[in-house]
C-alpha atoms as an extended CHARMM CRD file, in Angstrom:
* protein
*
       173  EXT
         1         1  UNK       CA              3.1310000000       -3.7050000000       15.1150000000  PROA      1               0.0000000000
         2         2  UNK       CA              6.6410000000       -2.1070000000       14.8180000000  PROA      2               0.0000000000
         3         3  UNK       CA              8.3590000000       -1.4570000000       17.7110000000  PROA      3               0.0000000000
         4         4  UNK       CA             10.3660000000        1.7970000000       16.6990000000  PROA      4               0.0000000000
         5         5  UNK       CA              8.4030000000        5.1250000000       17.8290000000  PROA      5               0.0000000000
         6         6  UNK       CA              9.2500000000        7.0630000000       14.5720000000  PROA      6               0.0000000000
         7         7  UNK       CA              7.4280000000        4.2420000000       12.3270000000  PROA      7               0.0000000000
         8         8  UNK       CA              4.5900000000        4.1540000000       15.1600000000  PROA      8               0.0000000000
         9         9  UNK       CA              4.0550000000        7.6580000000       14.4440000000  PROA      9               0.0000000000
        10        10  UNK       CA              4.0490000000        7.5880000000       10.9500000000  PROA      10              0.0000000000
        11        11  UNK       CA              1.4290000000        5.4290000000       11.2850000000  PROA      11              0.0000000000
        12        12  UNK       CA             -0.6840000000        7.2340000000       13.1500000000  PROA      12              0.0000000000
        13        13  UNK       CA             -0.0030000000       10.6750000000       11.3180000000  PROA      13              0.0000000000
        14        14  UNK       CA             -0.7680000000        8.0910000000        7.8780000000  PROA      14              0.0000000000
        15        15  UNK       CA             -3.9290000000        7.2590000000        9.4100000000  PROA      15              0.0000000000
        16        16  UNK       CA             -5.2110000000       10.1090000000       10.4800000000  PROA      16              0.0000000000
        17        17  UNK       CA             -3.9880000000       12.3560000000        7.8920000000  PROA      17              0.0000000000
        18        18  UNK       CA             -7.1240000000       14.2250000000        6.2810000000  PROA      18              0.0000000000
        19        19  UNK       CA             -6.0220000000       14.2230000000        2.5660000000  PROA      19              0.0000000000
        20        20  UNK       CA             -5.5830000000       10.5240000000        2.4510000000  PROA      20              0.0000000000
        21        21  UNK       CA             -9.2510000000        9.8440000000        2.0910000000  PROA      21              0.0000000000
        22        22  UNK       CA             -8.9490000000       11.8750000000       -1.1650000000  PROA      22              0.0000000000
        23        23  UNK       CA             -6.0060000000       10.1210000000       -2.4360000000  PROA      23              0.0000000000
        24        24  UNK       CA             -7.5350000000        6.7950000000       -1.5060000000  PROA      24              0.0000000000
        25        25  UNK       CA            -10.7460000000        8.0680000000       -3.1850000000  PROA      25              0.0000000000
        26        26  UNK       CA             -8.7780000000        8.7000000000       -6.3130000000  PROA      26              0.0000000000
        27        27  UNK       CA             -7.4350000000        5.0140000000       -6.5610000000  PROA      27              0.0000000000
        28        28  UNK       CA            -10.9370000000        3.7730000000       -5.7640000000  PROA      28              0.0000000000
        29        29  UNK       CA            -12.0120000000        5.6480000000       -8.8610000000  PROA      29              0.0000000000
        30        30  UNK       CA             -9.1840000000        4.6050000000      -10.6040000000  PROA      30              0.0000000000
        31        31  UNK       CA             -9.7170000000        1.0900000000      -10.1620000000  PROA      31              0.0000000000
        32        32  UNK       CA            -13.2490000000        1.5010000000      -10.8660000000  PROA      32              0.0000000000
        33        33  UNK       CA            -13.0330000000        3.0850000000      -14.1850000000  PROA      33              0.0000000000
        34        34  UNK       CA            -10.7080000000        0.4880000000      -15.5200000000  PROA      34              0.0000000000
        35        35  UNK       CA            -13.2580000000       -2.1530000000      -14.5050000000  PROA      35              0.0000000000
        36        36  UNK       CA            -16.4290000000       -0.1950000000      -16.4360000000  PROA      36              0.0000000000
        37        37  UNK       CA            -13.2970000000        0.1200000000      -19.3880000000  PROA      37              0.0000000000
        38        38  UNK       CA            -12.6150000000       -3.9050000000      -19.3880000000  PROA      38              0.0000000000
        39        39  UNK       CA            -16.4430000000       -4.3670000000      -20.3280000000  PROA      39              0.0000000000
        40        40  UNK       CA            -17.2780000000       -1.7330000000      -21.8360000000  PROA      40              0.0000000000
        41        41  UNK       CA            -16.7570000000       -3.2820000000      -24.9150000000  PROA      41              0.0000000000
        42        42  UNK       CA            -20.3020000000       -5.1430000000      -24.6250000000  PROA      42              0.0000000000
        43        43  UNK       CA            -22.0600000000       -1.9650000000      -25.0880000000  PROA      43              0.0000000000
        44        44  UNK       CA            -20.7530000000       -1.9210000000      -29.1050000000  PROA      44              0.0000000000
        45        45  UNK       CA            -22.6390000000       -5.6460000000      -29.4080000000  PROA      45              0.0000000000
        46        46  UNK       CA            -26.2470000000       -5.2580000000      -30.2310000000  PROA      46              0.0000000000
        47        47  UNK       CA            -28.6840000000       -7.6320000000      -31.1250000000  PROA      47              0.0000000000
        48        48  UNK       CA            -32.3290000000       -7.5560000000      -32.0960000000  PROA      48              0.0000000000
        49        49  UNK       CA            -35.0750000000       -9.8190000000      -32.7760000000  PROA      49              0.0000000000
        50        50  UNK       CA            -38.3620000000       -9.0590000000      -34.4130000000  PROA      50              0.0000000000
        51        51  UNK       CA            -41.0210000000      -11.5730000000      -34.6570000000  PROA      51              0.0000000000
        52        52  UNK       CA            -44.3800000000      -11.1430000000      -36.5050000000  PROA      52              0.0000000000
        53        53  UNK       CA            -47.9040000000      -11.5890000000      -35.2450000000  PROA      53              0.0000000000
        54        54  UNK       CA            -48.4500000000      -14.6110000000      -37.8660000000  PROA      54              0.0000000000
        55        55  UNK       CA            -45.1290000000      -16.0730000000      -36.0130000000  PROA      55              0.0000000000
        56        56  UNK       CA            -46.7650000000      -16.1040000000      -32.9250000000  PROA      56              0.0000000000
        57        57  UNK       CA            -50.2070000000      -16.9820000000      -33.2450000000  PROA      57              0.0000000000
        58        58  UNK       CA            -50.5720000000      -19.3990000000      -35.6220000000  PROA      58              0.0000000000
        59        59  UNK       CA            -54.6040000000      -18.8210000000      -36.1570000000  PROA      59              0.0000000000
        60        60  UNK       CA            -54.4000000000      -15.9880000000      -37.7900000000  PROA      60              0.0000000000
        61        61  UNK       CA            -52.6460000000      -17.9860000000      -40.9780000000  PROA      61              0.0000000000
        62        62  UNK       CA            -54.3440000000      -17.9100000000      -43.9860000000  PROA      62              0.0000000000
        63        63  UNK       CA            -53.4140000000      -18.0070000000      -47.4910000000  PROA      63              0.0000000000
        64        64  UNK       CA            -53.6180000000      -14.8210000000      -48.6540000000  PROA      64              0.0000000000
        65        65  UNK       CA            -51.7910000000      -13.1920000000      -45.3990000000  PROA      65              0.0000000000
        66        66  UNK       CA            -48.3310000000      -14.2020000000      -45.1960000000  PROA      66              0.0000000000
        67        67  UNK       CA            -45.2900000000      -12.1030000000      -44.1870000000  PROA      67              0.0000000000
        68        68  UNK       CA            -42.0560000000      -13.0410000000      -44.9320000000  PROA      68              0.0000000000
        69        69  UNK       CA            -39.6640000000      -13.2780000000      -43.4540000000  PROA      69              0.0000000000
        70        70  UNK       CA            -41.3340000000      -14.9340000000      -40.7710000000  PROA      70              0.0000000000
        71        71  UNK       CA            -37.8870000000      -14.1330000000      -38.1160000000  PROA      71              0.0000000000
        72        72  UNK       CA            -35.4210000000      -11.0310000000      -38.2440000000  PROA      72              0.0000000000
        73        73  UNK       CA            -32.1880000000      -11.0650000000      -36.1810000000  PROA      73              0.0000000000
        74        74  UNK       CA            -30.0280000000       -8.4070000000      -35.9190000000  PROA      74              0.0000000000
        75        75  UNK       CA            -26.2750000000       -8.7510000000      -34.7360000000  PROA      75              0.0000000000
        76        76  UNK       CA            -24.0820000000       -4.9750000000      -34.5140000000  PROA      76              0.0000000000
        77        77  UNK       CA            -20.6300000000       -5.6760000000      -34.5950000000  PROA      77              0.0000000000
        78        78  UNK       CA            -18.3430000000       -2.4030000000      -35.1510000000  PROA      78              0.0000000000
        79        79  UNK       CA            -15.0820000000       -2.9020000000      -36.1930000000  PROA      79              0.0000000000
        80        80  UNK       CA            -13.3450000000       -0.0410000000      -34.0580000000  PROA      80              0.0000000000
        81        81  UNK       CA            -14.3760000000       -2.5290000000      -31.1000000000  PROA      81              0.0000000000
        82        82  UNK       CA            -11.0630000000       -4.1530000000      -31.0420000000  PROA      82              0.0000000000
        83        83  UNK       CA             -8.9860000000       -0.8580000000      -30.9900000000  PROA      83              0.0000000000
        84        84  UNK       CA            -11.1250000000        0.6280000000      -29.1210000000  PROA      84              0.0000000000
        85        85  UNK       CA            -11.6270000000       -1.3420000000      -26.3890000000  PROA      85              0.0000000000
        86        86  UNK       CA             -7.7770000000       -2.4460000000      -25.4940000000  PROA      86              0.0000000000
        87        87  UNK       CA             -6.5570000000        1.2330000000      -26.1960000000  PROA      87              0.0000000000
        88        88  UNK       CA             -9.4770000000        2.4590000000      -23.2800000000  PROA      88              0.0000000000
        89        89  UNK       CA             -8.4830000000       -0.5890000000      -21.3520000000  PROA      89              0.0000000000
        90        90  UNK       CA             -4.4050000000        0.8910000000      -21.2460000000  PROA      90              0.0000000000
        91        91  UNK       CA             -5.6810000000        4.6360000000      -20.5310000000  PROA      91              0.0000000000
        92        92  UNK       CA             -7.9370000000        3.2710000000      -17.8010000000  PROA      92              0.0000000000
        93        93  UNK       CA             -4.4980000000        1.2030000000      -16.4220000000  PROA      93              0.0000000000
        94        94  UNK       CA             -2.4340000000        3.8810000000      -16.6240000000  PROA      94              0.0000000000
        95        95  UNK       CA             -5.0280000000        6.5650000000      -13.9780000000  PROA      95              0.0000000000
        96        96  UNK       CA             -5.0060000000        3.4230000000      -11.8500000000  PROA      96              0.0000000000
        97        97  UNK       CA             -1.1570000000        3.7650000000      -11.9450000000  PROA      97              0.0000000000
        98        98  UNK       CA             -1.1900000000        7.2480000000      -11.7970000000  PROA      98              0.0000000000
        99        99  UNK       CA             -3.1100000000        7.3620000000       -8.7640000000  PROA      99              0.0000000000
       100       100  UNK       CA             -1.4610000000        4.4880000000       -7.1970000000  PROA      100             0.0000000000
       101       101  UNK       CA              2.0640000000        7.0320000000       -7.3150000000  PROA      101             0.0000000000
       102       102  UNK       CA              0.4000000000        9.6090000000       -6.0150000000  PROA      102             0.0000000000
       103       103  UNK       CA             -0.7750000000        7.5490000000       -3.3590000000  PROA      103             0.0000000000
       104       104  UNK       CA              2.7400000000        6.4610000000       -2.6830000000  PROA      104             0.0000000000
       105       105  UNK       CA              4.4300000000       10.0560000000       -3.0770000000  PROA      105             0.0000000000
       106       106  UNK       CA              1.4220000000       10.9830000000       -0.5100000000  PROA      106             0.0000000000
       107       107  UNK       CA              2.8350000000        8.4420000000        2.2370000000  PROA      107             0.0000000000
       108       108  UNK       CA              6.3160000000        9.2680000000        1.2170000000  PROA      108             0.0000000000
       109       109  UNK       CA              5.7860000000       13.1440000000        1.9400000000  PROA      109             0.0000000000
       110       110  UNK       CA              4.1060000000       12.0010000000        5.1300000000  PROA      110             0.0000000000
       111       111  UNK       CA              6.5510000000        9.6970000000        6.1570000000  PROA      111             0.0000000000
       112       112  UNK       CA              9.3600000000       12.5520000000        5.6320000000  PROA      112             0.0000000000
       113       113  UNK       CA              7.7760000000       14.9400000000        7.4670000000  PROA      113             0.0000000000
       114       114  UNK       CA              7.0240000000       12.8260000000       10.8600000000  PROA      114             0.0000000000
       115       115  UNK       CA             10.4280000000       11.6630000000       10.8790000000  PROA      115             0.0000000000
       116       116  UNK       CA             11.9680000000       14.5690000000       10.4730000000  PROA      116             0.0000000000
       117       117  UNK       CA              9.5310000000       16.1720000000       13.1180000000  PROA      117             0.0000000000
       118       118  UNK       CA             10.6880000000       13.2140000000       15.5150000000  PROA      118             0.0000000000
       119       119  UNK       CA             13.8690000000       13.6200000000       14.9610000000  PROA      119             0.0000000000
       120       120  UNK       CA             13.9830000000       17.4150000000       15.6720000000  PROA      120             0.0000000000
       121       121  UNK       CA             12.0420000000       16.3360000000       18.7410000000  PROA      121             0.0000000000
       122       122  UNK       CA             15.1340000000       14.1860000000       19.8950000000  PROA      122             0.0000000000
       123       123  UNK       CA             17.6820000000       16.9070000000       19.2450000000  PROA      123             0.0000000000
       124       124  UNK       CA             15.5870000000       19.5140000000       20.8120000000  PROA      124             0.0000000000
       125       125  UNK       CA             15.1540000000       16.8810000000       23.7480000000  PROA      125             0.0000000000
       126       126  UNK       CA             18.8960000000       16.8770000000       23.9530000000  PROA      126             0.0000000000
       127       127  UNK       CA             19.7450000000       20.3910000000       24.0840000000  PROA      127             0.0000000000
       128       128  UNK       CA             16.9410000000       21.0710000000       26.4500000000  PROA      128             0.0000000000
       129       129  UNK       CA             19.0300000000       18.1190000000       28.7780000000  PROA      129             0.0000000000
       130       130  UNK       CA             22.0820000000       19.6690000000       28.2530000000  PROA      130             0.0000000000
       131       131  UNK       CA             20.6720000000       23.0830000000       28.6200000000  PROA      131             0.0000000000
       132       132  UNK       CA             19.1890000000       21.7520000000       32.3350000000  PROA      132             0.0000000000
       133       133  UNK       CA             22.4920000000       19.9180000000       33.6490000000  PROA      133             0.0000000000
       134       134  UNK       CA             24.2680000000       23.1360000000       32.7550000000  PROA      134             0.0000000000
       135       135  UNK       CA             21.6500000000       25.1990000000       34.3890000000  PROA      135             0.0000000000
       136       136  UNK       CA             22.0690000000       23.1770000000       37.3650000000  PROA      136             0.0000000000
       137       137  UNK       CA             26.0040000000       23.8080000000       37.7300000000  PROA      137             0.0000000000
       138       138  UNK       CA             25.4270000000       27.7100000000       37.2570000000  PROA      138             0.0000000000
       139       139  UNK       CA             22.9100000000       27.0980000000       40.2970000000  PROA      139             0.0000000000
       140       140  UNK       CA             24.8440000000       25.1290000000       42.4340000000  PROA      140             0.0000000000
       141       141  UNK       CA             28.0420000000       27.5980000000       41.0760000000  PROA      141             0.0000000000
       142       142  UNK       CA             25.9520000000       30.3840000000       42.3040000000  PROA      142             0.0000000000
       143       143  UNK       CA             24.5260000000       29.0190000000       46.0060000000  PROA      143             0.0000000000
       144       144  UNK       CA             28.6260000000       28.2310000000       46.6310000000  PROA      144             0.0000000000
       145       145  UNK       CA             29.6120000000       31.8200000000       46.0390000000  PROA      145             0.0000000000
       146       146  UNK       CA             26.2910000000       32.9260000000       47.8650000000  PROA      146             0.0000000000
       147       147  UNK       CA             27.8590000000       31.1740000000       50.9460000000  PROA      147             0.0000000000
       148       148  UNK       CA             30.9090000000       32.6510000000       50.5960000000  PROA      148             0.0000000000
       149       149  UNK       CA             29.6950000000       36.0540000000       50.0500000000  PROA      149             0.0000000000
       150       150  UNK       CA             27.9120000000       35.6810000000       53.3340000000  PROA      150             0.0000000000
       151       151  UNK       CA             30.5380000000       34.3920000000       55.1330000000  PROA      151             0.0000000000
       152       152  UNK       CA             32.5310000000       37.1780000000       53.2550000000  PROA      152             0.0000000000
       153       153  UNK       CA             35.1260000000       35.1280000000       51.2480000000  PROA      153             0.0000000000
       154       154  UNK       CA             33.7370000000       36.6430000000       47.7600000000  PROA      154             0.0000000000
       155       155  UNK       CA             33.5830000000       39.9530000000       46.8800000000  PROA      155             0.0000000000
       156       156  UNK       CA             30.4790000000       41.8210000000       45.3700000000  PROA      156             0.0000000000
       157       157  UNK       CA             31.6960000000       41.4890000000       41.7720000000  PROA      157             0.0000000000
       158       158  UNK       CA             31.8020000000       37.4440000000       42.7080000000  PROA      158             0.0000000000
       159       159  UNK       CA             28.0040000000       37.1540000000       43.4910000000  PROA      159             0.0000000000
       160       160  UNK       CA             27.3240000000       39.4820000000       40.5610000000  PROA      160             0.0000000000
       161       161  UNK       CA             28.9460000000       37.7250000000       38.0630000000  PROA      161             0.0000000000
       162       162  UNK       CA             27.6000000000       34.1580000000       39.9440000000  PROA      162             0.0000000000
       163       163  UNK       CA             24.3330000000       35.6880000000       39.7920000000  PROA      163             0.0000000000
       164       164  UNK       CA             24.4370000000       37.1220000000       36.0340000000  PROA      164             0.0000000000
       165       165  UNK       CA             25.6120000000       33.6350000000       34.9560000000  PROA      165             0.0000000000
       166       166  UNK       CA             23.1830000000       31.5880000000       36.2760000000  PROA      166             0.0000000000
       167       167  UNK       CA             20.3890000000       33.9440000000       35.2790000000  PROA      167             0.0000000000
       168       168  UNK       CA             21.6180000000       33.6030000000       31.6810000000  PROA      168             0.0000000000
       169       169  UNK       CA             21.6420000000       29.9090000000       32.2970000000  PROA      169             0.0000000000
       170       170  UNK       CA             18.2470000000       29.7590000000       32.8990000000  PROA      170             0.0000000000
       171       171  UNK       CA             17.0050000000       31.7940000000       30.4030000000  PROA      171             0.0000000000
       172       172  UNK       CA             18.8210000000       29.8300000000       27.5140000000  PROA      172             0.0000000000
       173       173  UNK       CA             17.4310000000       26.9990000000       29.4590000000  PROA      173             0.0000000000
């Protein structure tokens, strides 16, 4: 929604610009990797449970066949958890930032190169206008001494030289 033609254009060359789907990839991945990181501290926590037959069916009790204990719980705690865990969590931030620069340096390298291509567009635009309007004098230069060559107020070396500088007009043109 901008109403300058150079930013329009960026846009579009942004958009359809094939190695931004890679770079967008990369901060998809990025982002998704620091999420797994965040919680991946839950996969150091165990805990078990272990309940015997006598615990669960009740029947089967009788005096001589008791197992104790009658309930085992387990809880794994490491301690490396708490280092562990934040310093992953940082790494994981940092290739999210990573990739979020190179995202940027992508759309500033685009950027650079549209607008410079627009702008060369201009300039060429430009010459090629003054290239024409001077193209146009030679012509009009030449058609006067035509006339007058015809009529006979030019000489030969008149037309030749009207005729060799208009032809060079056009060809820079």
């Amino acid at each position: 929604s901008t109403t300058d033609f150079g930013e329009r254009l960026v846009q579009i060359a942004w958009q359809n610009f094939p190695d931004n789907n890679s770079v967008k990839a990369d901060v998809e991945v990025a982002q998704l990797k620091l999420k797994n990181t965040r919680w991946s501290w839950l996969n150091q926590i165990s805990a078990t449970g272990n309940l015997n037959e006598i615990t669960l069916d009740q029947d089967l009790v009788d005096d001589n066949n008791l197992f104790f204990p009658r309930y085992n719980f387990n809880l794994s705690l490491p301690l490396g958890i708490f280092v562990n865990a934040s310093t992953n969590s940082k790494i994981a931030k940092k290739e999210l930032d990573k990739a979020d620069y190179a995202l940027k340096k992508q759309m500033l390298m685009i950027r650079e190169e549209v607008l410079k291509a627009y702008q060369d567009y201009l300039m060429y635009q430009d010459i090629y206008k003054i290239k024409n309007d001077l193209a146009e004098e030679e012509y009009s230069n030449f058609l006067t001494v035509e006339q007058n060559f015809q009529s006979g107020e030019a000489s030969l070396s008149e037309y030749k030289e009207a005729t060799k500088s208009y032809n060079l007009e056009l060809e820079n043109k």
